[in-house]
C-alpha positions in Angstrom: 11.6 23.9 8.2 12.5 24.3 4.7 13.8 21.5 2.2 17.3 22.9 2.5 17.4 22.9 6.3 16.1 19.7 6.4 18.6 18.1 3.7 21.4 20.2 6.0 20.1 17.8 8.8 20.5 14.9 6.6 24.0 15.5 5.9 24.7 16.5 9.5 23.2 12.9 10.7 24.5 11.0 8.5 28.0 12.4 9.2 27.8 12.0 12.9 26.4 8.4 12.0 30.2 7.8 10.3 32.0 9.3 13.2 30.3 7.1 15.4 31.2 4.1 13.8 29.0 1.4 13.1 29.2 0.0 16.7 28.1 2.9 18.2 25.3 4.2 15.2 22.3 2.0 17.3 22.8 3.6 20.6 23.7 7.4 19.1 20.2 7.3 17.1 18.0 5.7 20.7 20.0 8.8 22.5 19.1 11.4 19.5 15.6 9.8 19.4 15.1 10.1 23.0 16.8 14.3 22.8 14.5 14.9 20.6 11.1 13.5 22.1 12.4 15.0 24.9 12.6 18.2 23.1 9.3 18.0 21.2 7.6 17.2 24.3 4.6 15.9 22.4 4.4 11.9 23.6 1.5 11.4 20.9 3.5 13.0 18.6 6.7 11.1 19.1 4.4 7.8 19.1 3.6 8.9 15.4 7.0 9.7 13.9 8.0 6.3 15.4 5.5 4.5 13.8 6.0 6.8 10.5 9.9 5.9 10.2 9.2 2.3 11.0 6.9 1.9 8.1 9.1 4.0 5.9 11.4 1.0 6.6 8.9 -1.6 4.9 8.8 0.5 2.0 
């Protein structure tokens, strides 16, 4: 994936984050978390970004 494609994604996610609304943001990123994985089909893989975006978070 190249750096534009991913910033595209960015932008698309963080739009659909605001037409969600704040209420529904938690349960719209578990659901997109669990497409995904779901999609990747790589469990160890999945286990990694998880822990990769949660320490992101502590940064």
């Amino acid at each position: 994936m190249t750096r534009t494609e991913l910033e595209a994604i960015y932008e698309a996610l963080a739009c659909r984050i605001d037409e969600v609304g704040e209420a529904n943001s938690p349960l719209y990123l578990a659901k997109l978390a669990l497409l995904l994985a779901e999609r990747l089909g790589d469990a160890t893989a999945v286990q990694s970004c998880l822990d990769d975006a949660a320490q992101a978070l502590d940064a």
